[in-house]
C-alpha positions in Angstrom: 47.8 1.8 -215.2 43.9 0.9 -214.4 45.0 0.4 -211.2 42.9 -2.7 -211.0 44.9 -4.9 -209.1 42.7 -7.6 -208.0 41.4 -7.7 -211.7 44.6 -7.9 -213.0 45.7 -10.9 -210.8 43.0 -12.8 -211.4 43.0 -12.1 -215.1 46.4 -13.1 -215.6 47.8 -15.4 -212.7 46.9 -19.0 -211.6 44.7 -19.7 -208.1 48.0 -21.2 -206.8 50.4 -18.7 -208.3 53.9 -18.4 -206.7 55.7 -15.1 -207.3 59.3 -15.1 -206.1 60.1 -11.5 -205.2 63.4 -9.6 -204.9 62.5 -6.3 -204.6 63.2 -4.8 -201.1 59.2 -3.5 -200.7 57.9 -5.6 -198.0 57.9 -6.3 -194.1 60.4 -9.2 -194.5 63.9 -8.5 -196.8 64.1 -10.4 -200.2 64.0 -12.7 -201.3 60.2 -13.5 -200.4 57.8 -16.1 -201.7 54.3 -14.8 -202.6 51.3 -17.8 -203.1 47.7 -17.7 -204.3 45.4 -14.4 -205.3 45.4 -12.7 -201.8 48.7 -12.6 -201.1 49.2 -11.6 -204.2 47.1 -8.7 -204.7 48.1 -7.5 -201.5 51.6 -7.5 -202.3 50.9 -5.6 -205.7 49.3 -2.9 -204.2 52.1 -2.8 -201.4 54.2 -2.8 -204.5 52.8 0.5 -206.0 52.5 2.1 -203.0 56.2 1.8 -202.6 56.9 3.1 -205.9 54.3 5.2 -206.6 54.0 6.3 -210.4 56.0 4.4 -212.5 57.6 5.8 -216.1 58.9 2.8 -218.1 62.2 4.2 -219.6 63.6 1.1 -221.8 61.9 -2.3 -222.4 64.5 -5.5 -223.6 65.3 -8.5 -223.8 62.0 -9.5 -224.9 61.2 -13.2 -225.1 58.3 -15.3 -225.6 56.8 -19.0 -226.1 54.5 -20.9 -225.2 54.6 -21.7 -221.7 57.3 -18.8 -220.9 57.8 -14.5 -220.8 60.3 -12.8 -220.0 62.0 -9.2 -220.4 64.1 -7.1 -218.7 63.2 -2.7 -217.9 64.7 0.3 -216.8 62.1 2.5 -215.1 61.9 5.2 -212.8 59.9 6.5 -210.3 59.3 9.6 -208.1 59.2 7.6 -204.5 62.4 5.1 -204.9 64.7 6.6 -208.4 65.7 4.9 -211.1 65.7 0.6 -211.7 66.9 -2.1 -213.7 64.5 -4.5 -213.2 63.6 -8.2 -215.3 60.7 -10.9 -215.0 60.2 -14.5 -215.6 56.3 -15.5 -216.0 56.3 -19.3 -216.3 52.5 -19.8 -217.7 50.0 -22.8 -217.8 46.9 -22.3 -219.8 47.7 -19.1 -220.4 48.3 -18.2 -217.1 51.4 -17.2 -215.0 52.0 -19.8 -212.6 55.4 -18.9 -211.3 56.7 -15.0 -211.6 60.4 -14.6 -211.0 61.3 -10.7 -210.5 64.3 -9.3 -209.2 65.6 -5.9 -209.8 68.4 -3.8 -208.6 68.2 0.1 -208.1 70.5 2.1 -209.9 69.8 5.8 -209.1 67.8 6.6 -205.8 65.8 9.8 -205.8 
């Protein structure tokens, strides 16, 4: 919501962080495989672009330990509708090292 995107990547993902994407928002069709800080931060900010606002609707499936998050959302957005949506974050000293997303739309604008 800062819309720090580079701050947030560094603050919360490895150097050599691999996020495996399924969401249909870049160049190439999923699923794509996203490595390290720059690739990363220019993928997020590909990925808001696409979306544009987003309004969280429903947050489940909640589950945390150690070394692992994940949760699954419904959210909508003016640009693409409405989403179910769910993310892995495989962590390593408190950082996400591998990010599994996938999503699948339900209700396009």
């Amino acid at each position: 919501m800062a819309n720090d995107v580079e701050g947030m990547v560094k603050d919360t993902y490895t150097e050599d962080a691999l996020l495996f994407n399924a969401f249909p928002f870049m160049e190439t069709p999923p699923p794509n495989i996203i490595q390290g800080h720059a690739a990363l931060i220019d993928a997020f900010k590909s990925y808001l672009a696409y979306q544009g606002a987003i309004n969280v609707i429903s947050l489940y499936n909640f589950l945390d330990s150690d070394d692992a998050i994940s949760f699954q959302a419904t959210f909508s957005t003016a640009n693409t509708g409405t989403w179910a949506a769910g993310d892995c974050w495989l962590m390593r000293e408190g950082k996400i090292y591998h990010h599994i997303g996938f999503a699948h739309q339900l209700i396009k604008p």
